[in-house]
PDB file of N, H, CA, C and O in Angstrom:
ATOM      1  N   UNK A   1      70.575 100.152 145.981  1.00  0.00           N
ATOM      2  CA  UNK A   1      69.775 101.290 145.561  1.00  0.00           C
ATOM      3  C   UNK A   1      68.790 100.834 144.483  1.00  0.00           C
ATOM      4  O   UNK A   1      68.973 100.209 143.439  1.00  0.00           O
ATOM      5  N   UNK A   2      67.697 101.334 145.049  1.00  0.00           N
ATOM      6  H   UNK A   2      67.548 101.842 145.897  1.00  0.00           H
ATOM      7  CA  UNK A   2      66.487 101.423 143.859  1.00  0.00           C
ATOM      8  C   UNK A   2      66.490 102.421 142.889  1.00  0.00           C
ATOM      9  O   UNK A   2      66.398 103.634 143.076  1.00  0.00           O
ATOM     10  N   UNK A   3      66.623 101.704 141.638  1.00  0.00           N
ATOM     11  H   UNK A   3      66.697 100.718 141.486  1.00  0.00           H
ATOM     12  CA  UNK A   3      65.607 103.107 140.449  1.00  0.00           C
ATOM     13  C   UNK A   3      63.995 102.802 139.886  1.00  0.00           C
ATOM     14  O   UNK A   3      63.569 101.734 139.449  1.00  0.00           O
ATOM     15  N   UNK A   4      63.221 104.156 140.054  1.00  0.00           N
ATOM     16  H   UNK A   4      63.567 105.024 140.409  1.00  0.00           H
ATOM     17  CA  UNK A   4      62.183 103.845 139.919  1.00  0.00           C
ATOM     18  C   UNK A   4      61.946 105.198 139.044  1.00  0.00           C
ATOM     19  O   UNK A   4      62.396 106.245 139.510  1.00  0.00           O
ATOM     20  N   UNK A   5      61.203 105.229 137.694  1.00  0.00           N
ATOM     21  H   UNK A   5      60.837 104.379 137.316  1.00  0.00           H
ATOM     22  CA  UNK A   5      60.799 105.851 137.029  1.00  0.00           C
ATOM     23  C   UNK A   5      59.402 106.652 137.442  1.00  0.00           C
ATOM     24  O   UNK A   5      58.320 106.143 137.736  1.00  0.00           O
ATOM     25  N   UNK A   6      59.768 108.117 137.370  1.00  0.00           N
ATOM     26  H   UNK A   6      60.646 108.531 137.131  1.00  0.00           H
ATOM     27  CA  UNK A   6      58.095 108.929 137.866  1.00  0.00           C
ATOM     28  C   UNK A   6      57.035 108.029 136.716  1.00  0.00           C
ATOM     29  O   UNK A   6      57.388 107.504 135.660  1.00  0.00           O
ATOM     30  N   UNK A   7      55.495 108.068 137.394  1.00  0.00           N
ATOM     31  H   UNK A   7      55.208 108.494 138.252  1.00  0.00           H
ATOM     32  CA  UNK A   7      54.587 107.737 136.900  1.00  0.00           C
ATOM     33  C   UNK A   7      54.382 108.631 135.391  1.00  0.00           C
ATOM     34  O   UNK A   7      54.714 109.816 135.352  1.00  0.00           O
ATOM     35  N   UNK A   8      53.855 107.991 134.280  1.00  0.00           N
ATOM     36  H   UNK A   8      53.586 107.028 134.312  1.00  0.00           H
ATOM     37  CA  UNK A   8      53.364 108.535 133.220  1.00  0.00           C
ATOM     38  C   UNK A   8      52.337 109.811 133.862  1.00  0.00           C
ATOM     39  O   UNK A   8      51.903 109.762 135.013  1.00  0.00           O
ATOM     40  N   UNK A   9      52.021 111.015 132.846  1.00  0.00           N
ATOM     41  H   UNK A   9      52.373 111.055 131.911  1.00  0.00           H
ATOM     42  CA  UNK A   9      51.407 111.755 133.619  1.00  0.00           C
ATOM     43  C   UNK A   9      50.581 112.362 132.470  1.00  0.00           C
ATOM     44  O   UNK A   9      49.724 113.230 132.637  1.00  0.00           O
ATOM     45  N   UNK A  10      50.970 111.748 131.124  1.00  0.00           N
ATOM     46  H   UNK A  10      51.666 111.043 130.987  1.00  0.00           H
ATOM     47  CA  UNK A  10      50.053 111.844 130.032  1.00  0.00           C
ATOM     48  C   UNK A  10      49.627 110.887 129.321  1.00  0.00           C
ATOM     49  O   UNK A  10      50.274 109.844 129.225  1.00  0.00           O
ATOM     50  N   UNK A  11      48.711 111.035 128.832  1.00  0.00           N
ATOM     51  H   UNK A  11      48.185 111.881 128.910  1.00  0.00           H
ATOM     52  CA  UNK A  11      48.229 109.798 127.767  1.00  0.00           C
ATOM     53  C   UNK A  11      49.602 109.682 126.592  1.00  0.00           C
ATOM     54  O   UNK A  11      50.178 108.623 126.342  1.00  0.00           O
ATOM     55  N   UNK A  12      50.051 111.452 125.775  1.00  0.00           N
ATOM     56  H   UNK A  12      49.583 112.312 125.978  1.00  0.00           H
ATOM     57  CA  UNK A  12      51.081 111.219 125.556  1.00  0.00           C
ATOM     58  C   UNK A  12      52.269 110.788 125.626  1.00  0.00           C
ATOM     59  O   UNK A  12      53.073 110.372 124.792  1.00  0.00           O
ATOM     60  N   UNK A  13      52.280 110.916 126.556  1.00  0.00           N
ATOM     61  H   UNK A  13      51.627 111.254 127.234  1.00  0.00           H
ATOM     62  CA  UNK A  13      54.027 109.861 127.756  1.00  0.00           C
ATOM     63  C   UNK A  13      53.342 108.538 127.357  1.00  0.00           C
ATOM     64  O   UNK A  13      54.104 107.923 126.611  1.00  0.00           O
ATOM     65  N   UNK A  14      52.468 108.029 127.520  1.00  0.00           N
ATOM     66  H   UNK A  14      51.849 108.529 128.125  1.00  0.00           H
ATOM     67  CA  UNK A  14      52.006 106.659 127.260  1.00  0.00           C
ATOM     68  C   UNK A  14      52.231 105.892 126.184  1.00  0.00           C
ATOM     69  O   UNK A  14      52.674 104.748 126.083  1.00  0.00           O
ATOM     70  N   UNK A  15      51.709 107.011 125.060  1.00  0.00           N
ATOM     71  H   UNK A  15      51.349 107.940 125.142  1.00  0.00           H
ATOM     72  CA  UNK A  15      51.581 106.557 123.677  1.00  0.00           C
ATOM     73  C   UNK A  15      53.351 106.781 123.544  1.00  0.00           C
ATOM     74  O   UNK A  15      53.771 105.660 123.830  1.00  0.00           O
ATOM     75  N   UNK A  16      54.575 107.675 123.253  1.00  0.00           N
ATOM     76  H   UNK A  16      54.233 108.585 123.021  1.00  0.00           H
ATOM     77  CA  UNK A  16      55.817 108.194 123.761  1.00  0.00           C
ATOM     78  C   UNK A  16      55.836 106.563 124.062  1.00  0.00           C
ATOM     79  O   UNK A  16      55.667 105.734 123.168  1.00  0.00           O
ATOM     80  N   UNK A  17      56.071 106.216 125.488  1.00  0.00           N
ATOM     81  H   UNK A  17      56.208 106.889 126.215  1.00  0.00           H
ATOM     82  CA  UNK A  17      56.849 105.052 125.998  1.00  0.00           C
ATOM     83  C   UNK A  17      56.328 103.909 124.991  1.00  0.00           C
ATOM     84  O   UNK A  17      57.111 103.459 124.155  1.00  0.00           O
ATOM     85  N   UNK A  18      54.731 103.345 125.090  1.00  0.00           N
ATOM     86  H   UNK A  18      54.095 103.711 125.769  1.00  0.00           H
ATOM     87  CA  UNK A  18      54.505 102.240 124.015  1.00  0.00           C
ATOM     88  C   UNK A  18      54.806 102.089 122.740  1.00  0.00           C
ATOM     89  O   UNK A  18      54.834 101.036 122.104  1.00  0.00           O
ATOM     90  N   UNK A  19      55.153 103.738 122.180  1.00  0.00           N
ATOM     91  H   UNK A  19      55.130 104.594 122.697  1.00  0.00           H
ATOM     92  CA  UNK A  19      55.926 103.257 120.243  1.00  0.00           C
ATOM     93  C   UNK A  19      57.071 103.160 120.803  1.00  0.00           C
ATOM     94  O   UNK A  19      57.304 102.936 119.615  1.00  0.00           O
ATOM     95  N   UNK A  20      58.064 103.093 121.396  1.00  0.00           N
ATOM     96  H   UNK A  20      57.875 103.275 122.361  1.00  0.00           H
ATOM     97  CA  UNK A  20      59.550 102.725 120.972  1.00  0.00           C
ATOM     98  C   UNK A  20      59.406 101.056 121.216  1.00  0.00           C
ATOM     99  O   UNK A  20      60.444 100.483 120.883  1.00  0.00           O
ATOM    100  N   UNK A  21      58.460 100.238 121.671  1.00  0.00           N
ATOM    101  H   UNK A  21      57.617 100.704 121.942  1.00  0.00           H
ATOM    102  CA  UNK A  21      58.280  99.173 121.802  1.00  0.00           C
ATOM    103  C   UNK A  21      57.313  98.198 120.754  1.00  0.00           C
ATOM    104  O   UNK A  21      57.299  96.967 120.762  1.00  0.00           O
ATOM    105  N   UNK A  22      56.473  99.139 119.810  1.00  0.00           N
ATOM    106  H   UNK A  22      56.484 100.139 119.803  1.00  0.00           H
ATOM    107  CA  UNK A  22      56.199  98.582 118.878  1.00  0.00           C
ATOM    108  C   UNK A  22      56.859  98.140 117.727  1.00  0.00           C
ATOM    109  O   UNK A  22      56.552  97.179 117.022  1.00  0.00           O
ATOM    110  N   UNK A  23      58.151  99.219 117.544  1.00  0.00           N
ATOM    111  H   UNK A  23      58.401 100.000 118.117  1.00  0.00           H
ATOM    112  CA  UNK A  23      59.232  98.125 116.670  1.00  0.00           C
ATOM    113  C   UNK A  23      60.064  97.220 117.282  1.00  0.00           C
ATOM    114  O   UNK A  23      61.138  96.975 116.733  1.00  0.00           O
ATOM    115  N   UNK A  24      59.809  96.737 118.195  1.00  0.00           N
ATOM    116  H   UNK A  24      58.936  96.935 118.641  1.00  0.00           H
ATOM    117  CA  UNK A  24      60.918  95.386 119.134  1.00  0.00           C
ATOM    118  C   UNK A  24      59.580  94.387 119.244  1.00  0.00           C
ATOM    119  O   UNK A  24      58.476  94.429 118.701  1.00  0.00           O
ATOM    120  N   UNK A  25      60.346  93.247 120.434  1.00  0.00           N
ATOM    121  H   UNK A  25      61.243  93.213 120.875  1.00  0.00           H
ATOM    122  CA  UNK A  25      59.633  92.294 120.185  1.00  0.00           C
ATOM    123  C   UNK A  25      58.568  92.468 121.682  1.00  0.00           C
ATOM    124  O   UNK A  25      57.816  91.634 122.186  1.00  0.00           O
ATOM    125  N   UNK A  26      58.803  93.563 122.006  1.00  0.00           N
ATOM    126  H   UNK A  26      59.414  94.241 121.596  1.00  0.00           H
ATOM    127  CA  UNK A  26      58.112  93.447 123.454  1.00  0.00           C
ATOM    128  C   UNK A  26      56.219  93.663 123.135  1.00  0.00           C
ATOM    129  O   UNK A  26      55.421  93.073 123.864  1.00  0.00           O
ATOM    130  N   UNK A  27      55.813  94.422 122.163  1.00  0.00           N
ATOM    131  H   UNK A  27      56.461  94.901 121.571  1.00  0.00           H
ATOM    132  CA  UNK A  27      54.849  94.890 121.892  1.00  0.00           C
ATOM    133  C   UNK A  27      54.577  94.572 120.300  1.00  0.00           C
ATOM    134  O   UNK A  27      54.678  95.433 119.427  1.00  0.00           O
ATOM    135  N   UNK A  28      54.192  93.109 120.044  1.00  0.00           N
ATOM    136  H   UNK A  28      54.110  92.409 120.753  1.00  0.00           H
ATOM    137  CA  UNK A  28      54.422  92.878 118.500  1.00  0.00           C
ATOM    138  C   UNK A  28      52.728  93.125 117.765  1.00  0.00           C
ATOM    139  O   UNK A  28      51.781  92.485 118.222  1.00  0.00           O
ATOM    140  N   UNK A  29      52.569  93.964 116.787  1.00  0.00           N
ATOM    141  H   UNK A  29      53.339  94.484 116.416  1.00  0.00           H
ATOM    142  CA  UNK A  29      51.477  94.224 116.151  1.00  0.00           C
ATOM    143  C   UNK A  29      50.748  93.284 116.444  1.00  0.00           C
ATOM    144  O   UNK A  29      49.651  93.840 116.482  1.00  0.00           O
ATOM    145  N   UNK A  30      50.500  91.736 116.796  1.00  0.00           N
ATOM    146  H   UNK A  30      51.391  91.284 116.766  1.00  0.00           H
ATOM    147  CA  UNK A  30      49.889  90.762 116.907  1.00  0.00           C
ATOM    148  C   UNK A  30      49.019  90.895 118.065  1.00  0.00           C
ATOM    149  O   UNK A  30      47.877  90.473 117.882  1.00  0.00           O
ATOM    150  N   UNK A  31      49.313  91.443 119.367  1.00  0.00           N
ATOM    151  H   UNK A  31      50.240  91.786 119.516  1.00  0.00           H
ATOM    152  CA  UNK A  31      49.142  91.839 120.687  1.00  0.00           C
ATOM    153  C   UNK A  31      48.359  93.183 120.541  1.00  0.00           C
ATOM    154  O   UNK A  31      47.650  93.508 121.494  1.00  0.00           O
ATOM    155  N   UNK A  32      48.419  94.111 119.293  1.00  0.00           N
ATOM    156  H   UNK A  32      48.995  93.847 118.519  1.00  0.00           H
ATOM    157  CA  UNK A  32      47.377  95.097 119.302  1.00  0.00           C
ATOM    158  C   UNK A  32      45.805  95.045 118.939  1.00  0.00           C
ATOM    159  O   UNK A  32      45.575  94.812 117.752  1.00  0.00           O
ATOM    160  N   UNK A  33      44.712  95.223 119.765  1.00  0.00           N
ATOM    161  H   UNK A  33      44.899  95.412 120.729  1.00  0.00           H
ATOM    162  CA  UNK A  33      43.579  94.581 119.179  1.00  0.00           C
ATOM    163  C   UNK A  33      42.778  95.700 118.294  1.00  0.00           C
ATOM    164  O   UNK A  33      42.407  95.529 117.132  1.00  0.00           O
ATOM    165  N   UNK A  34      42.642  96.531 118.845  1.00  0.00           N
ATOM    166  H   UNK A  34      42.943  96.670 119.789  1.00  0.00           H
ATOM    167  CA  UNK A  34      42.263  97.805 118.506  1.00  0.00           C
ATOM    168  C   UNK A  34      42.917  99.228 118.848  1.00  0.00           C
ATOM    169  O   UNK A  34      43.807  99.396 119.682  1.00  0.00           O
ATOM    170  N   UNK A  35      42.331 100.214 118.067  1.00  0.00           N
ATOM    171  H   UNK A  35      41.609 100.077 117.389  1.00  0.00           H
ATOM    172  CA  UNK A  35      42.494 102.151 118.306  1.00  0.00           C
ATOM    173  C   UNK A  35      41.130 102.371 117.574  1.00  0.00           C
ATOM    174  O   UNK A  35      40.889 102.059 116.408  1.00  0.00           O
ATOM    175  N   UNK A  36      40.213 103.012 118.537  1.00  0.00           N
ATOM    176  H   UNK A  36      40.408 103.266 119.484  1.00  0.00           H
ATOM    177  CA  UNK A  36      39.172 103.778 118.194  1.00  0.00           C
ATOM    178  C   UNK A  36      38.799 104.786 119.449  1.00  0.00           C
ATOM    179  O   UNK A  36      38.880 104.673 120.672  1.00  0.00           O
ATOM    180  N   UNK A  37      38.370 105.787 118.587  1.00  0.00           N
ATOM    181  H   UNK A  37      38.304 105.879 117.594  1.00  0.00           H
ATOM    182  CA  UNK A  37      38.095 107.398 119.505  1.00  0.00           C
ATOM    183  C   UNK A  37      39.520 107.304 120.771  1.00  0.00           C
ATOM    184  O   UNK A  37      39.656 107.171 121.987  1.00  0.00           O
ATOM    185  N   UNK A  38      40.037 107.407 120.022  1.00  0.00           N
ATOM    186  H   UNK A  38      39.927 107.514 119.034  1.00  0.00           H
ATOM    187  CA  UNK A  38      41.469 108.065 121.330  1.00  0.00           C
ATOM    188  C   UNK A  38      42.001 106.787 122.089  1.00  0.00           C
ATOM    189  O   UNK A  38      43.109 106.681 122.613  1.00  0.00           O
ATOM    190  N   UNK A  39      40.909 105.749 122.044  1.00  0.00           N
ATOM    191  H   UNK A  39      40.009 105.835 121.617  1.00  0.00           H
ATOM    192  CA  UNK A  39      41.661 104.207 123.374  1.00  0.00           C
ATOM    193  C   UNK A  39      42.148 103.112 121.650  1.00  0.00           C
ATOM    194  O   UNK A  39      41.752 102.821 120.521  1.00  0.00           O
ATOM    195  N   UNK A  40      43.489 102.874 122.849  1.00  0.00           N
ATOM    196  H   UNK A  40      43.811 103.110 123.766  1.00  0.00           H
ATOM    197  CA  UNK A  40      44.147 101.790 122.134  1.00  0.00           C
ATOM    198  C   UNK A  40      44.100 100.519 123.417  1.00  0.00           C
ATOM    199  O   UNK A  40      44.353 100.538 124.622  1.00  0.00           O
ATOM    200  N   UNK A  41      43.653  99.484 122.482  1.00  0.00           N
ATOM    201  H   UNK A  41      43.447  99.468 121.503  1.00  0.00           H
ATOM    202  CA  UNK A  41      43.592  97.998 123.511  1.00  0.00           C
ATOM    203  C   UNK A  41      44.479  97.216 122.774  1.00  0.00           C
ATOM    204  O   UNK A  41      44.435  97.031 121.558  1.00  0.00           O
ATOM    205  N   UNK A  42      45.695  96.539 123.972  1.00  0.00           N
ATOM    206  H   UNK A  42      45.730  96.690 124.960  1.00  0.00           H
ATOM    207  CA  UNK A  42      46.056  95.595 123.195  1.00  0.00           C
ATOM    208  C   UNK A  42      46.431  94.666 124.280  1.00  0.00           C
ATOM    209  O   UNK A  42      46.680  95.205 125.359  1.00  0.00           O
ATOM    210  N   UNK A  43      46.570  92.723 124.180  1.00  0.00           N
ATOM    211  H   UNK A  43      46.369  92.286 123.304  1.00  0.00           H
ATOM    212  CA  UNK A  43      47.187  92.288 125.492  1.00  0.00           C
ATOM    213  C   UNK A  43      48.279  92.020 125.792  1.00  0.00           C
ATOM    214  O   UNK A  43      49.347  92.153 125.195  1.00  0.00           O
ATOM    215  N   UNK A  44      47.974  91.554 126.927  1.00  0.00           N
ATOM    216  H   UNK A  44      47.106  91.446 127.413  1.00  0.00           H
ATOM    217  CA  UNK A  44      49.321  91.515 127.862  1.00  0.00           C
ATOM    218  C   UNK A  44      49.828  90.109 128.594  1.00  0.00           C
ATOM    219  O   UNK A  44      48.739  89.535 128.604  1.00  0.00           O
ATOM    220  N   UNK A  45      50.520  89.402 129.060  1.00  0.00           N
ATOM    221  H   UNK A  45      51.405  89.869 129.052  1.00  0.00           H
ATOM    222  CA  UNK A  45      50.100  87.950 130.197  1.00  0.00           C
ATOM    223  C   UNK A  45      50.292  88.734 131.466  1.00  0.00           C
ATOM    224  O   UNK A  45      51.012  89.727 131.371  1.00  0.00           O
ATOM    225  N   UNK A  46      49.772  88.455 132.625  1.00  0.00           N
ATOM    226  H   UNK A  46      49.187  87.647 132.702  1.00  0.00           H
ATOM    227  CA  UNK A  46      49.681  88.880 133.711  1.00  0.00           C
ATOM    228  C   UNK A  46      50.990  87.824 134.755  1.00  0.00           C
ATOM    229  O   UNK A  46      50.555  87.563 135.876  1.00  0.00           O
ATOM    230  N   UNK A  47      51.999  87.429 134.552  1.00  0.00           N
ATOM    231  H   UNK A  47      52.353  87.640 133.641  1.00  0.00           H
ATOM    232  CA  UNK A  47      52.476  86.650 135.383  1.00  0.00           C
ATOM    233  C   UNK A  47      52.523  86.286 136.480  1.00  0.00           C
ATOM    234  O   UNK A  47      52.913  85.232 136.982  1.00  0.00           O
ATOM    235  N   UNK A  48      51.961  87.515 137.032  1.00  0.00           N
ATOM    236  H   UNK A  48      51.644  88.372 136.625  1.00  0.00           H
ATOM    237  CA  UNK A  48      51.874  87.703 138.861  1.00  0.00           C
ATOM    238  C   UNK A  48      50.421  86.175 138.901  1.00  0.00           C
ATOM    239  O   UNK A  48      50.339  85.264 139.724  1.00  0.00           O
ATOM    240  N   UNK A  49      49.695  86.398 137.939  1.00  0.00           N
ATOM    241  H   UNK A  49      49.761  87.139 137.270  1.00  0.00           H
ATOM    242  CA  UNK A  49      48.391  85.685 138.630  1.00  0.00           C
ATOM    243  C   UNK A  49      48.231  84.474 137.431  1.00  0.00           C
ATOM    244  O   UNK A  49      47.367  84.447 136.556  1.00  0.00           O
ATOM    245  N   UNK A  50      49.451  83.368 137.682  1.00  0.00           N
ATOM    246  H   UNK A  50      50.154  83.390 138.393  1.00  0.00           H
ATOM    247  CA  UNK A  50      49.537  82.099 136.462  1.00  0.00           C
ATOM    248  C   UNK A  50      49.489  82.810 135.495  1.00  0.00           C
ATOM    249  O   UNK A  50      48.334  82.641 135.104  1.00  0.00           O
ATOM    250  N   UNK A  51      50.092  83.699 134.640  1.00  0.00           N
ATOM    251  H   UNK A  51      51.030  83.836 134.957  1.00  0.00           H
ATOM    252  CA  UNK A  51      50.346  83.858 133.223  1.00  0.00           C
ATOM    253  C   UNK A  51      48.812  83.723 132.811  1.00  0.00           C
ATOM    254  O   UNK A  51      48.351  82.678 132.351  1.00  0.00           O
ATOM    255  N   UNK A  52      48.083  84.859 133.018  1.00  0.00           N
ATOM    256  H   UNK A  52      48.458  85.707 133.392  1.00  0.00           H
ATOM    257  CA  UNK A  52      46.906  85.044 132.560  1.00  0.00           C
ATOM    258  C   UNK A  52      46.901  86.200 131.521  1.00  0.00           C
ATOM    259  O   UNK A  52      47.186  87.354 131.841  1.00  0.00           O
ATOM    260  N   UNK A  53      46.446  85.702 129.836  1.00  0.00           N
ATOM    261  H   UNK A  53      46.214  84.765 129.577  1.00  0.00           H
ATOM    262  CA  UNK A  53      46.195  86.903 129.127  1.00  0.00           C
ATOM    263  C   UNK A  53      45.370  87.484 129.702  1.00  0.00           C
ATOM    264  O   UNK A  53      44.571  86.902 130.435  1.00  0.00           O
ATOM    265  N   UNK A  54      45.365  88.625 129.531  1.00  0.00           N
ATOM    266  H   UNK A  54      46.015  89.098 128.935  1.00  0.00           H
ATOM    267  CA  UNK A  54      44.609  90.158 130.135  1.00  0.00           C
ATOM    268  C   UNK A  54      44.659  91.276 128.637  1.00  0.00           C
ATOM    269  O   UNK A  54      45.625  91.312 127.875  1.00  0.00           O
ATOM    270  N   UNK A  55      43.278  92.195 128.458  1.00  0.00           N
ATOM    271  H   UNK A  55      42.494  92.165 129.077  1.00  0.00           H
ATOM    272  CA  UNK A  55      43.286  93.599 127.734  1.00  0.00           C
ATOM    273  C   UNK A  55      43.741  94.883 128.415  1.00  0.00           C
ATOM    274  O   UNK A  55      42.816  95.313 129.105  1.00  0.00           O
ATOM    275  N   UNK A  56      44.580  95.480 128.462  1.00  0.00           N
ATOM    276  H   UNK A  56      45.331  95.131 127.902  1.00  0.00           H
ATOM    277  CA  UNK A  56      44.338  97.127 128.988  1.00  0.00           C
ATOM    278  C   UNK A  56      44.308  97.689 127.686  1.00  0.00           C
ATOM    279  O   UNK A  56      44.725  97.476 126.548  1.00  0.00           O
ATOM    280  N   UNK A  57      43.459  98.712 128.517  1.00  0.00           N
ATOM    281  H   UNK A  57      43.120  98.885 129.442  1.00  0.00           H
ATOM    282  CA  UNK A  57      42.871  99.859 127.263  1.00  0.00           C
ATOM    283  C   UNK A  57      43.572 100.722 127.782  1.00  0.00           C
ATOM    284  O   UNK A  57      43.596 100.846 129.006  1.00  0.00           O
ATOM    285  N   UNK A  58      44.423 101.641 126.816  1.00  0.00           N
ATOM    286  H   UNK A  58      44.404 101.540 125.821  1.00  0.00           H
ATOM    287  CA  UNK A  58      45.376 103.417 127.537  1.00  0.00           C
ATOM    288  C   UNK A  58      44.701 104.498 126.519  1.00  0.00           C
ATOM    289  O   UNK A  58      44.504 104.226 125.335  1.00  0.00           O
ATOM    290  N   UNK A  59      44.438 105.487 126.982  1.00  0.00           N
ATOM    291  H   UNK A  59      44.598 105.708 127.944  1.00  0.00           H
ATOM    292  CA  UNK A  59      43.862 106.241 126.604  1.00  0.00           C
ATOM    293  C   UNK A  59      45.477 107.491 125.338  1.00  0.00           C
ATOM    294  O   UNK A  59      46.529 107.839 125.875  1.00  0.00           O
ATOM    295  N   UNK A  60      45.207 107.787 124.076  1.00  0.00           N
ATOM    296  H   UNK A  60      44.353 107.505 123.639  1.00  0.00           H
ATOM    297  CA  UNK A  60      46.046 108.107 123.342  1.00  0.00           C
ATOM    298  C   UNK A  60      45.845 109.204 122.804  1.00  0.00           C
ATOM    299  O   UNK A  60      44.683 109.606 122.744  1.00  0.00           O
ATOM    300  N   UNK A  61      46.533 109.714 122.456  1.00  0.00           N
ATOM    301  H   UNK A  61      47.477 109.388 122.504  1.00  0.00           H
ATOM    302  CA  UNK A  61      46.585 110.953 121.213  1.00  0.00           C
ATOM    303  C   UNK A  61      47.679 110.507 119.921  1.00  0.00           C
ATOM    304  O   UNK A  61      48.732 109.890 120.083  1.00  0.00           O
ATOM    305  N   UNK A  62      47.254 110.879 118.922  1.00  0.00           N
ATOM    306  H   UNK A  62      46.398 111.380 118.791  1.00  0.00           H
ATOM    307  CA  UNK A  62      47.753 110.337 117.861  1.00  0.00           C
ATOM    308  C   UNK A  62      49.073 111.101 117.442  1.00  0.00           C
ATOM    309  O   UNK A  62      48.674 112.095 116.836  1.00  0.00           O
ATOM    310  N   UNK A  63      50.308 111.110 117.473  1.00  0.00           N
ATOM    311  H   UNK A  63      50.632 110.302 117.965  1.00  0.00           H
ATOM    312  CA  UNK A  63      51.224 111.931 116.853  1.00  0.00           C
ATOM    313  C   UNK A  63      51.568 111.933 115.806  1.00  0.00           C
ATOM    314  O   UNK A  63      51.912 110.923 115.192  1.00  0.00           O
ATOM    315  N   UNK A  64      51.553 113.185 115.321  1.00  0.00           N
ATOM    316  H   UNK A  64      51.273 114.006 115.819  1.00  0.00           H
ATOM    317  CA  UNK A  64      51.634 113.264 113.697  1.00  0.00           C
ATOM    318  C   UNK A  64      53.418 113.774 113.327  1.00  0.00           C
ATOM    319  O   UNK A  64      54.006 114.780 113.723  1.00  0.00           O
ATOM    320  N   UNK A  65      53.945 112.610 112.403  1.00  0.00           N
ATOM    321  H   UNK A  65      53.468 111.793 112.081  1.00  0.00           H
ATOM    322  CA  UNK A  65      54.723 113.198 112.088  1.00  0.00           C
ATOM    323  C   UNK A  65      54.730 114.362 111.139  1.00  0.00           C
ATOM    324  O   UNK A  65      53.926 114.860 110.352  1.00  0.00           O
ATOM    325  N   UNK A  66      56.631 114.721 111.743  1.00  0.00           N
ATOM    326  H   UNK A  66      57.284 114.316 112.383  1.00  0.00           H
ATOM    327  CA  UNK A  66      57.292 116.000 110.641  1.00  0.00           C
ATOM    328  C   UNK A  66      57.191 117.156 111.817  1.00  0.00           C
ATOM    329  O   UNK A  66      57.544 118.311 111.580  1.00  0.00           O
TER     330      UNK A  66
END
């Protein structure tokens, strides 16, 4: 049996799934390049195609704590 997680369906779900990974080692501040007007870019290696660094940009909303 397969498990497969439904697709993100917000920018929030996005931003949601990518912070619980900014305090581990999967997503280390070093790998973030930018956040301006709502897009956050940061990279990635592509393994499928020789371990090629790559940018994606995800589109965000900022959550405010409290």
């Amino acid at each position: 049996m397969i498990y497969a997680k439904p697709p993100f369906d917000r920018s929030a779900t996005v931003q949601e799934y990518l912070g619980c990974y900014t305090h581990r080692v999967s997503i280390a501040n070093s790998r973030l390049i930018e956040y301006r007007d709502g897009l956050v870019r940061f990279c990635w290696k592509d393994y499928r195609y020789h371990i090629r660094s790559k940018v994606m940009t995800l589109d965000c909303v900022p959550v405010r704590a409290g």
